[in-house]
C-alpha angles and dihedrals in degrees: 000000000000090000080076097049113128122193118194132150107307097350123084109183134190083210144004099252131109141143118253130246119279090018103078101037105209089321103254093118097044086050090069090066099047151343100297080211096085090072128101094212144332134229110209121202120285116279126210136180099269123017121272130216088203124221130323115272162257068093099168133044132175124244141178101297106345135028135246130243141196096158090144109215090299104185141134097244126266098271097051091041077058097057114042104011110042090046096066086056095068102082095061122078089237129129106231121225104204106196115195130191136185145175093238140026098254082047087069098039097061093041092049091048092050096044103040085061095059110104095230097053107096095183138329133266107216104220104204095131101072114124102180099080127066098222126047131354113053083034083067096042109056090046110078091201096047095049094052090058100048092045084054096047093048085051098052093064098030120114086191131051117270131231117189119220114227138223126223088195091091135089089235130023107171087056076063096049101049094045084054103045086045085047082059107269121154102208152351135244120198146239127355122202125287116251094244139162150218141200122209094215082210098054099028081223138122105266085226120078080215088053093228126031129172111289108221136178148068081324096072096037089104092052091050102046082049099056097038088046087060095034093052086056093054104041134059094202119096114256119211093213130217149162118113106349110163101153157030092260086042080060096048086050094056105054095039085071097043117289115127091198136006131219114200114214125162095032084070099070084055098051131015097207103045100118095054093050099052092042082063091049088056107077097046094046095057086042084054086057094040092250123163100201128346093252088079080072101067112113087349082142098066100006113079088236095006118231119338099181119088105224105064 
């Protein structure tokens, strides 16, 4: 399995795969399908500074090919996230991706200086992408300017390398990735969800108590290998790379067109198994392209042999 070993700032992972944030919760129910140590990473759910309720429901809704949220942030606080749910991770061999989230800058920053220091946290994930909340995150993640100070602020007080999280919701996002990674991050995570609807024909209402929630799944892939295929061009920093993924040949995409690394969201909620099961795919699959180890992918789709260092 080394052929699927991935090496970026502060994860080294046996293999690109993780779950995404707020699709895995803090992994204790994932733990009872299989060894959370097959994984190359994990993304747990987003932390802020007191605990939220989230929004009111009905918070998710199915839709063609994907599903609709409006979940709102819900978590216990980090502090609290500290203290019950990162313990029971140390006894898997699995890098931690701890996202964080606020309504204001020194919000993040205090999340970002309590959690960084946590063992188990490998790096952050910059949540600045969210649009189901009506103050923070999405607000620092449509503004170039904004979203470079706050990246430089974060990773002023930071012990662990930083990824920012990035929103589709913009009219140029590659404008967004360049003014982060020149404000100090380390990565990039996308993309986030797409701001979507639906209308209940009964009720002639929305079918989401918030009215509109991010739309995920196989129905926003093509958006997402679009916009990591041009960012990849434009930045030197590694992008874990997500929207829709459901399967091996989903990851290969994925990086073919720039991702160092994938994290698979919504399909989980499908299957619970899915990214072990993909993981497995993987070797035969590359074997299948005449591939010596996943990293040549990188880029494959606008590079002449892709990427052959490891660490991008």
């Amino acid at each position: 399995m080394k052929k699927l070993s991935v090496s970026l700032p502060g994860l080294e992972m046996k293999n690109p795969i993780m779950p995404a944030s707020g699709c895995f919760g803090f992994g204790k129910e994932y733990a009872e399908f299989y060894d959370l140590s097959v994984l190359g990473a994990a993304a747990i759910k987003a932390a802020t500074r007191e605990p939220r309720f989230g929004n009111p429901t009905p918070r998710v809704a199915e839709t063609h090919s994907g599903m609709l949220n409006a979940i709102g942030l819900q978590n216990p606080g980090v502090d609290q996230i500290m203290e019950n749910e990162l313990p029971h991770l140390q006894s898997y061999d699995l890098p931690i991706v701890a996202n964080i989230a606020g309504s204001t800058e020194e919000d993040y920053c205090e999340v970002a200086r309590k959690i960084s220091l946590h063992p188990q946290v490998s790096v952050l994930e910059l949540n600045i992408s969210c649009p189901n909340v009506k103050e923070g995150g999405i607000q620092f993640g449509t503004d170039a300017a904004t979203a470079a100070a706050l990246t430089k602020k974060v990773k002023a007080v930071s012990a662990k390398p930083v990824y920012v999280k990035l929103s589709p919701n913009v009219s140029n996002i590659t404008e967004m990735a360049l003014a982060v990674e020149e404000a100090g991050a380390d990565g990039l995570s996308m993309i986030n969800t797409l701001l979507g609807m639906r209308i209940d024909l009964k009720t002639r209402k929305p079918v989401i108590a918030n009215k509109t929630g991010g739309l995920s799944g196989p129905a926003i892939k093509p958006v997402a290998i679009r916009m990591i295929h041009e960012v990849s061009q434009a930045v030197s920093i590694p992008i874990i790379g997500m929207g829709g993924v459901s399967s091996a040949e989903d990851v290969i995409e994925f990086m073919l067109a720039g991702a160092s690394a994938v994290a698979i969201g919504t399909a989980n909620f499908v299957d619970p198994y899915i990214c072990p099961e993909i993981i497995s795919q993987l070797p035969e699959l590359l074997e299948k392209m005449n591939v010596n180890h996943i990293t040549e992918l990188i880029g494959g789709s606008w590079k002449e042999c892709g990427t052959p260092s490891l660490s991008r």
